[in-house]
N, CA and C of each residue as an Amber inpcrd file, in Angstrom:
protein
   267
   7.2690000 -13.1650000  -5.0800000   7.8260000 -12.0620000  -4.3110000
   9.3470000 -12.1360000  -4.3870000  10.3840000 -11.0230000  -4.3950000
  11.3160000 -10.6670000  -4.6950000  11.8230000 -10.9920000  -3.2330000
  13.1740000 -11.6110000  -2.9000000  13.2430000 -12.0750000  -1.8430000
  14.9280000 -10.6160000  -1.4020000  14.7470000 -10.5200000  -0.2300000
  15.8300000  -9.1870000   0.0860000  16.8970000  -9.9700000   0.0670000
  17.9430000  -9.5750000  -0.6260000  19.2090000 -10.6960000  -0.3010000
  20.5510000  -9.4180000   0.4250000  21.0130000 -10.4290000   1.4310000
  21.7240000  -9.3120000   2.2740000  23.4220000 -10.0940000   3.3070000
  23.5400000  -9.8450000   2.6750000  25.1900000 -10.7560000   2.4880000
  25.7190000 -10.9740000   4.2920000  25.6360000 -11.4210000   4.9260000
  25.7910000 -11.7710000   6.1670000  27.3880000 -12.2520000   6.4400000
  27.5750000 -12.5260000   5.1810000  29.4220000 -12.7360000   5.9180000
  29.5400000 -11.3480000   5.9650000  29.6230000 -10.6770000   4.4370000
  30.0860000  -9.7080000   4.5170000  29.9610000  -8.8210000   5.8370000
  28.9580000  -8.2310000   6.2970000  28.1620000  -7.8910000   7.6710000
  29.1320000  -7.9510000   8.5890000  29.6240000  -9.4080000   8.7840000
  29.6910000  -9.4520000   9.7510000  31.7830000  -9.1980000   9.9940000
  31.9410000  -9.5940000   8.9740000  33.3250000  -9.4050000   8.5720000
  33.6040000  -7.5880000   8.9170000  32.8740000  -6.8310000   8.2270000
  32.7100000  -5.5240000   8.4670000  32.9290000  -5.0330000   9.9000000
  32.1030000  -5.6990000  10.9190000  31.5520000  -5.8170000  12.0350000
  33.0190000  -6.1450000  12.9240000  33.7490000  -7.2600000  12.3070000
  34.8000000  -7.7660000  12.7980000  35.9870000  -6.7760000  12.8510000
  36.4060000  -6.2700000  11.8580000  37.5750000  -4.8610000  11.0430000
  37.1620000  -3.6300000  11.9320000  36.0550000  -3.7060000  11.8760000
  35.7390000  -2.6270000  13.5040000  35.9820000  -2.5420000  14.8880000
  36.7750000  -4.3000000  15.0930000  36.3750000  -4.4970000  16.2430000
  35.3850000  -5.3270000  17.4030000  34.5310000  -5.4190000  16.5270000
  33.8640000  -6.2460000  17.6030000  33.8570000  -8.0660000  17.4890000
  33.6520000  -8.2340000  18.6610000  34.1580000  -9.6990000  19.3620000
  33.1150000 -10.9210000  17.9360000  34.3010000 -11.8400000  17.3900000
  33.3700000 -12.2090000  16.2730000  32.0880000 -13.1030000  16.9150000
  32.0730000 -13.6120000  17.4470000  30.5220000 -14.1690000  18.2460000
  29.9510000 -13.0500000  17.8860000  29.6970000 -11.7730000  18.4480000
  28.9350000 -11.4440000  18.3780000  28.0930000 -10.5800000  17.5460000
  29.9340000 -10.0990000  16.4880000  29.3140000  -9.9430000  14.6600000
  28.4410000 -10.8540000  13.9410000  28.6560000 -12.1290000  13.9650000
  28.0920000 -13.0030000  13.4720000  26.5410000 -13.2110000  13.9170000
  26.2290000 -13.2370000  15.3620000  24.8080000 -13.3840000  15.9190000
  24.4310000 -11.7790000  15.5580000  24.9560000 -10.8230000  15.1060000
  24.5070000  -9.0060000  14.7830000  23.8370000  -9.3160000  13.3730000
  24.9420000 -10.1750000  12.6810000  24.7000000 -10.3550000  11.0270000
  23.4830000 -11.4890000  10.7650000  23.4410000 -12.2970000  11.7470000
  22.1650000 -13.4000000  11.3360000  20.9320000 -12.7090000  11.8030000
  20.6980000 -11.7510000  13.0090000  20.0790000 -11.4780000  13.1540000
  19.2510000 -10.1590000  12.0030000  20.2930000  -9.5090000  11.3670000
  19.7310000  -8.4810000  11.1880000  19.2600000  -8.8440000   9.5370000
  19.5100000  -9.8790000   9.1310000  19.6580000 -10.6570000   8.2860000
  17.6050000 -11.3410000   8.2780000  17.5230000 -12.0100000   9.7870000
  16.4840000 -12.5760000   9.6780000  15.4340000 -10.9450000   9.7680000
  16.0060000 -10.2140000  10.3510000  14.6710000  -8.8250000  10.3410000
  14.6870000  -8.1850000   8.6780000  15.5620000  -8.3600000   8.1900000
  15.2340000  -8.0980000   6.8080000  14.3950000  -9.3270000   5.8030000
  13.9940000 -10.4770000   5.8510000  13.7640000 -11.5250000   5.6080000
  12.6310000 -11.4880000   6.2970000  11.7140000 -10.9230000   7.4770000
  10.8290000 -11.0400000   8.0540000  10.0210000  -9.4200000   7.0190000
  10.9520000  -8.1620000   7.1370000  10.3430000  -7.0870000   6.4330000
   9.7870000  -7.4370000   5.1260000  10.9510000  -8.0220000   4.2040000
  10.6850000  -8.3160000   2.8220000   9.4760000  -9.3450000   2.9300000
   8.7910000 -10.4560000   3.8780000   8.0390000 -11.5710000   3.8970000
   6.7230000 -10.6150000   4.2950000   6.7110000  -9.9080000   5.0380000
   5.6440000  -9.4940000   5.8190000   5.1430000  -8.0950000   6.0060000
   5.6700000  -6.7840000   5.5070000   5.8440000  -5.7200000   6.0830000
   5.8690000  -4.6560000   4.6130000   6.8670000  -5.2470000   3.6720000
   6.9460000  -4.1560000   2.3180000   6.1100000  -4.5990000   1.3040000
   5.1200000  -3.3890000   0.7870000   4.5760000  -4.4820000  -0.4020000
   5.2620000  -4.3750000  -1.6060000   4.6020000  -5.1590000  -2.2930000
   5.4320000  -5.5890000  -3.7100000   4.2130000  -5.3000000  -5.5940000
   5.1500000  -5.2900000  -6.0720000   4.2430000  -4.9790000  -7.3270000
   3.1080000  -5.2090000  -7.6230000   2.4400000  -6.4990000  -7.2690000
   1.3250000  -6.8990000  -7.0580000   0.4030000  -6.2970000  -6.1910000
   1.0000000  -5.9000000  -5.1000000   0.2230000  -5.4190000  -3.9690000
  -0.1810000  -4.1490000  -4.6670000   0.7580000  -3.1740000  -5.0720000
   0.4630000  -2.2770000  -5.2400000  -0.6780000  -2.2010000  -6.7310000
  -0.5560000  -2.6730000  -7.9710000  -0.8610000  -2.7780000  -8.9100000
  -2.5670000  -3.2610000  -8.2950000  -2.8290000  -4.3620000  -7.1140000
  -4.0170000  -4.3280000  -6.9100000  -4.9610000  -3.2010000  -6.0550000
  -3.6970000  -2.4640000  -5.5930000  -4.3440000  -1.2020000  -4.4130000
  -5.0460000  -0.3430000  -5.8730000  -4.1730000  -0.2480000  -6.9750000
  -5.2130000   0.4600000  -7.7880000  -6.1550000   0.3530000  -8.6210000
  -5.9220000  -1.0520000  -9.0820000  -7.2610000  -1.2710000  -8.8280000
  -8.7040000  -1.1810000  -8.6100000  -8.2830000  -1.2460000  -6.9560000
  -9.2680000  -1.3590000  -5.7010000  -9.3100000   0.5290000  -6.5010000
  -8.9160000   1.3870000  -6.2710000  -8.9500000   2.5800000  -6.5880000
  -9.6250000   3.1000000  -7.5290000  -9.1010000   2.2780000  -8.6050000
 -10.1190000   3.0430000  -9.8190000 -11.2630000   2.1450000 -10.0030000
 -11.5920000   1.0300000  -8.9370000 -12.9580000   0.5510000  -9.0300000
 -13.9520000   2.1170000  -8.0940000 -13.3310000   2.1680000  -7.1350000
 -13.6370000   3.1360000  -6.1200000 -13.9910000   4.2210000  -6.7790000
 -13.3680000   4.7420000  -7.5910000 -13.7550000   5.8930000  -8.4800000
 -14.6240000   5.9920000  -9.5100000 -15.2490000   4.5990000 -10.0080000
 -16.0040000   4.6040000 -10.9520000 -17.1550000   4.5670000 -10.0660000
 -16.9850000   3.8630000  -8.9320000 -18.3100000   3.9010000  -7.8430000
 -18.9860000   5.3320000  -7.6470000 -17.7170000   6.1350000  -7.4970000
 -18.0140000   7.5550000  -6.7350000 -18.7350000   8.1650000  -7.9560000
 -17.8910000   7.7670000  -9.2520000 -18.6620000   8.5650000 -10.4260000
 -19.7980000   8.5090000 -10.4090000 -20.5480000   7.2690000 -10.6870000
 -21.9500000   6.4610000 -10.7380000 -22.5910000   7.5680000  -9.0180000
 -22.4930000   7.5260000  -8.7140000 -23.1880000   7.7710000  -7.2960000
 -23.3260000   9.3600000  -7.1910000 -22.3770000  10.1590000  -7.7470000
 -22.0200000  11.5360000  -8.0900000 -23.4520000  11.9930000  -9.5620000
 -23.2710000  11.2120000 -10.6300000 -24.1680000  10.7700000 -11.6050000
 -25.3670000  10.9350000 -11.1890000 -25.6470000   9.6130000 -10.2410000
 -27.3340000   9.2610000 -10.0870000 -27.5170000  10.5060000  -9.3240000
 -26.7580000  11.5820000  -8.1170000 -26.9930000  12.2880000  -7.2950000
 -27.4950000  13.4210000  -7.7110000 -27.0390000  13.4470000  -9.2400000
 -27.2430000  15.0270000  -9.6690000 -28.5210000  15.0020000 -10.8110000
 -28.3730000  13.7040000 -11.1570000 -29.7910000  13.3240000 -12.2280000
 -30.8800000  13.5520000 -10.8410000 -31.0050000  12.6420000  -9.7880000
 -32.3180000  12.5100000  -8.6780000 -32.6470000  14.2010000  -8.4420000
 -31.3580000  14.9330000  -8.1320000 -31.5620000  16.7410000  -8.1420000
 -32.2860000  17.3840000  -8.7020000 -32.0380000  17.1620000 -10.3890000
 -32.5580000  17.9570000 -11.5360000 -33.7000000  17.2580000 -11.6460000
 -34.2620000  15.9470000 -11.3960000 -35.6560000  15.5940000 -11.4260000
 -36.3650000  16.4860000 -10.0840000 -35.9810000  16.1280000  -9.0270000
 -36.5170000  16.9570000  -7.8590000 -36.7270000  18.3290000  -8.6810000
 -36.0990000  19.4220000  -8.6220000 -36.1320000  20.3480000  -8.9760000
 -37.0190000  21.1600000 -10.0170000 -36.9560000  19.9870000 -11.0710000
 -37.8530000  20.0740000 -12.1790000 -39.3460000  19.4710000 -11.9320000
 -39.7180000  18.7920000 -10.6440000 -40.6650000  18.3340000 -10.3720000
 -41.3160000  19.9760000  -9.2930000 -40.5540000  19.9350000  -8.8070000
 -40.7730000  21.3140000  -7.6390000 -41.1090000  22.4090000  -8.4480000
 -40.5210000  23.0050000  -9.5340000 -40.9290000  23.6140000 -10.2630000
 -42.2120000  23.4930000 -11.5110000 -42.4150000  22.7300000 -11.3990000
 -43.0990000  22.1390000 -12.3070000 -45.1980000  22.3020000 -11.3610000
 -44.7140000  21.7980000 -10.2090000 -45.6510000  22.0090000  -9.0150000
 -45.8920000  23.5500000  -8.8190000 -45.2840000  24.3850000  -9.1840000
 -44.9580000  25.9400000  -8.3560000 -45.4000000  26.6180000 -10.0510000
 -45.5270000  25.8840000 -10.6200000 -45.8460000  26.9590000 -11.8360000
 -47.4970000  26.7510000 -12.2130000 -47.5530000  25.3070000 -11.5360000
 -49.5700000  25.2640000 -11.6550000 -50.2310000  25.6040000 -10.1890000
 -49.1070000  26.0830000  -9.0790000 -50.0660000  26.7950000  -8.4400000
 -50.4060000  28.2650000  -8.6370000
């Protein structure tokens, strides 16, 4: 997994040129630092994830095919059986 990299001096230096008290740029920049580090760990997926969602997808679709398939073969037997009944009565 691709890890978010997110420059925390910089942050906080930014943070500082604005004005605010450096304590509390610095605890703004570690923090927002660890919520990006928690998103990227836990929350965004990644190439893999996605590459297996399809996968899962085009297994799903070959299912539906097969099931779509058998649904319309079991039909045309019914049908051809029903008719088949209706022409020797």
């Amino acid at each position: 997994m691709t890890a978010v990299t997110f420059d925390t001096l910089a942050f906080a230096n930014k943070l500082k040129r604005a004005g605010l008290d450096s304590t509390i740029a610095e605890t703004q920049a570690a923090a927002t630092a660890e919520i990006f580090s928690d998103l990227s760990k836990n929350q965004l997926a990644t190439k893999d994830d996605i590459r297996i969602l399809r996968e899962d997808i085009q297994r799903l679709e070959m299912k539906m095919y097969g099931f779509i398939a058998k649904s319309v073969s079991f039909t045309v037997v019914i049908l051809g059986s029903i008719q088949t009944l209706l022409h020797f009565m």
